[in-house]
N, C-alpha and C positions, 0 to 999 in steps of 0.2 A: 309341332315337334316331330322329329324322325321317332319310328320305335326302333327300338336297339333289339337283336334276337341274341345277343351273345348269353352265354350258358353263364346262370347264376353260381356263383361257389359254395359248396353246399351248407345249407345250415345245422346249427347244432342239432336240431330234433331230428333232423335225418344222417348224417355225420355220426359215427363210432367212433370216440377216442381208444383205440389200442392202451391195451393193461400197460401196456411201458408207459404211455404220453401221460396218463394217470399217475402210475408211481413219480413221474418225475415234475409235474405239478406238486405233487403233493412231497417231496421230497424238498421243493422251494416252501412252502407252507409250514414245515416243521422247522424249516431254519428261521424263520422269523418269531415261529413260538418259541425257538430254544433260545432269540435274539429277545424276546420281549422276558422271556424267565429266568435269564442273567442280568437281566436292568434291576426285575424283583428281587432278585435272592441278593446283590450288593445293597440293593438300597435296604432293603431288610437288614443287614447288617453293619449299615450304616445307622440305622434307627436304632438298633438292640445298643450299639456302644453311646447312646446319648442319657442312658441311664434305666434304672428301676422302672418308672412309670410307663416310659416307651416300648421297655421288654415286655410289658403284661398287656400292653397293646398290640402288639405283636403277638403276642402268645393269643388273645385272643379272636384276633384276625387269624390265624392259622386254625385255628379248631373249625373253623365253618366247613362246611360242607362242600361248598361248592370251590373251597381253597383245596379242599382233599382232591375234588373230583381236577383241579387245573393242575394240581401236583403229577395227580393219575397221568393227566394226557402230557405234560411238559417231559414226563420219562418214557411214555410211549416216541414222541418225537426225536428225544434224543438215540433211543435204541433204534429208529426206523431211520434216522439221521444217521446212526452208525454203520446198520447193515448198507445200506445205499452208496455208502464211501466205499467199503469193501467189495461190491458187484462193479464201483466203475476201478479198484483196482484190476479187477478181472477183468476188466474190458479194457484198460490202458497195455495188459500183456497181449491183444488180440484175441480173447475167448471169451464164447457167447454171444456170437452177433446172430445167428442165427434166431427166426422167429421161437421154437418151441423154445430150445435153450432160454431166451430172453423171456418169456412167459411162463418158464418152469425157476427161472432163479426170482422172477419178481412175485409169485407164490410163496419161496422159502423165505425172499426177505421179510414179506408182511406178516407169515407163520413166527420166524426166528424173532422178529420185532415186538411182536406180541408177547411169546412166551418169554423172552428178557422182560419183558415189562410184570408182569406176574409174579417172574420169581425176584424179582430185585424190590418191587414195589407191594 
Protein backbone atom coordinates (compact mmCIF):
# COMPACT_ATOMS: atom_id res chain seq x y z
CA UNK A 1 0.00 0.00 0.00
CA UNK A 2 1.09 3.68 -0.92
CA UNK A 3 1.16 5.98 2.18
CA UNK A 4 -0.96 8.98 1.61
CA UNK A 5 0.89 12.30 3.30
CA UNK A 6 -2.05 14.46 2.70
CA UNK A 7 -2.95 16.66 5.84
CA UNK A 8 -5.66 15.07 8.21
CA UNK A 9 -8.81 17.54 8.92
CA UNK A 10 -8.70 18.39 12.07
CA UNK A 11 -10.18 16.62 14.87
CA UNK A 12 -12.60 17.64 17.39
CA UNK A 13 -10.03 17.56 20.46
CA UNK A 14 -8.01 19.75 18.52
CA UNK A 15 -10.64 21.75 16.41
CA UNK A 16 -12.59 24.98 18.53
CA UNK A 17 -16.08 25.20 17.52
CA UNK A 18 -16.60 29.22 17.61
CA UNK A 19 -19.47 30.52 20.09
CA UNK A 20 -21.71 31.01 17.03
CA UNK A 21 -21.21 27.20 15.49
CA UNK A 22 -22.21 26.35 19.27
CA UNK A 23 -25.44 28.65 19.57
CA UNK A 24 -26.56 27.43 16.38
CA UNK A 25 -26.07 23.71 17.18
CA UNK A 26 -27.76 24.29 20.03
CA UNK A 27 -30.35 26.46 18.53
CA UNK A 28 -31.26 23.08 16.31
CA UNK A 29 -31.36 21.20 19.68
CA UNK A 30 -34.14 23.37 21.32
CA UNK A 31 -36.28 23.09 18.33
CA UNK A 32 -36.58 19.56 18.68
CA UNK A 33 -37.11 19.96 22.48
CA UNK A 34 -39.74 22.55 21.77
CA UNK A 35 -40.82 19.86 18.80
CA UNK A 36 -40.93 16.84 21.44
CA UNK A 37 -42.87 19.47 24.20
CA UNK A 38 -45.66 20.25 21.92
CA UNK A 39 -46.33 16.44 21.10
CA UNK A 40 -46.42 16.32 25.35
CA UNK A 41 -48.43 19.31 26.12
CA UNK A 42 -51.46 18.12 23.18
CA UNK A 43 -51.23 14.70 24.09
CA UNK A 44 -51.62 15.90 27.73
CA UNK A 45 -54.66 17.27 26.80
CA UNK A 46 -55.76 14.92 24.94
CA UNK A 47 -55.61 12.57 28.03
CA UNK A 48 -57.18 15.32 30.58
CA UNK A 49 -60.47 15.33 28.16
CA UNK A 50 -60.75 11.48 28.49
CA UNK A 51 -62.13 12.08 31.87
CA UNK A 52 -61.62 12.29 35.89
CA UNK A 53 -59.25 9.26 36.29
CA UNK A 54 -57.02 10.35 33.44
CA UNK A 55 -56.79 14.08 34.94
CA UNK A 56 -55.51 12.71 38.28
CA UNK A 57 -52.97 10.74 36.25
CA UNK A 58 -51.89 13.51 34.73
CA UNK A 59 -51.97 15.65 37.77
CA UNK A 60 -49.79 13.27 39.08
CA UNK A 61 -47.31 12.72 36.35
CA UNK A 62 -46.85 16.52 36.40
CA UNK A 63 -45.80 16.81 40.18
CA UNK A 64 -42.60 14.88 39.60
CA UNK A 65 -39.76 16.44 39.84
CA UNK A 66 -38.03 15.65 36.94
CA UNK A 67 -41.43 16.78 34.91
CA UNK A 68 -40.80 20.28 36.78
CA UNK A 69 -37.02 20.07 36.03
CA UNK A 70 -38.19 19.21 31.66
CA UNK A 71 -40.81 22.03 32.04
CA UNK A 72 -37.62 24.24 33.37
CA UNK A 73 -35.57 23.37 30.35
CA UNK A 74 -38.73 23.21 27.47
CA UNK A 75 -39.04 27.25 28.40
CA UNK A 76 -35.50 27.79 28.50
CA UNK A 77 -35.56 26.39 24.86
CA UNK A 78 -38.39 28.18 23.85
CA UNK A 79 -36.87 31.66 25.09
CA UNK A 80 -33.33 30.68 23.46
CA UNK A 81 -35.48 29.46 20.44
CA UNK A 82 -36.89 33.10 20.55
CA UNK A 83 -33.96 35.22 21.08
CA UNK A 84 -32.06 33.20 18.18
CA UNK A 85 -35.10 34.07 15.68
CA UNK A 86 -34.60 37.71 16.66
CA UNK A 87 -30.33 37.90 16.06
CA UNK A 88 -31.14 36.08 12.52
CA UNK A 89 -33.70 38.99 11.99
CA UNK A 90 -30.72 41.14 12.67
CA UNK A 91 -28.81 39.47 10.35
CA UNK A 92 -31.44 39.18 7.45
CA UNK A 93 -31.23 43.41 7.56
CA UNK A 94 -27.32 42.87 7.17
CA UNK A 95 -26.00 43.74 10.82
CA UNK A 96 -23.74 41.86 12.86
CA UNK A 97 -21.68 39.79 10.69
CA UNK A 98 -18.88 40.90 12.18
CA UNK A 99 -16.78 38.45 14.77
CA UNK A 100 -17.16 40.63 18.16
CA UNK A 101 -20.52 41.87 17.09
CA UNK A 102 -21.56 38.10 16.51
CA UNK A 103 -19.90 36.89 19.97
CA UNK A 104 -21.20 40.08 21.81
CA UNK A 105 -25.01 39.42 20.68
CA UNK A 106 -24.75 35.54 21.14
CA UNK A 107 -23.66 36.51 24.96
CA UNK A 108 -26.96 38.64 25.20
CA UNK A 109 -28.84 35.95 23.66
CA UNK A 110 -27.96 33.06 26.19
CA UNK A 111 -28.10 36.08 29.10
CA UNK A 112 -31.58 37.32 27.65
CA UNK A 113 -32.70 33.39 27.34
CA UNK A 114 -32.00 32.65 30.69
CA UNK A 115 -33.37 35.71 32.48
CA UNK A 116 -36.79 35.16 30.39
CA UNK A 117 -36.71 31.75 31.66
CA UNK A 118 -36.51 32.90 35.33
CA UNK A 119 -38.85 35.40 35.24
CA UNK A 120 -41.70 33.59 33.33
CA UNK A 121 -40.79 30.24 34.98
Amino acid sequence: MTQNNRPLSPHLQVYRLPLTGIISITHRMTGVILAFGLIFYAVSFFVILQGNETFSGIQTLLDNIWVDIAVGLFFYALFFHLCHGIRHLIWDVGSGFDKEAMDKNAIIELSLSLLLTLIFY
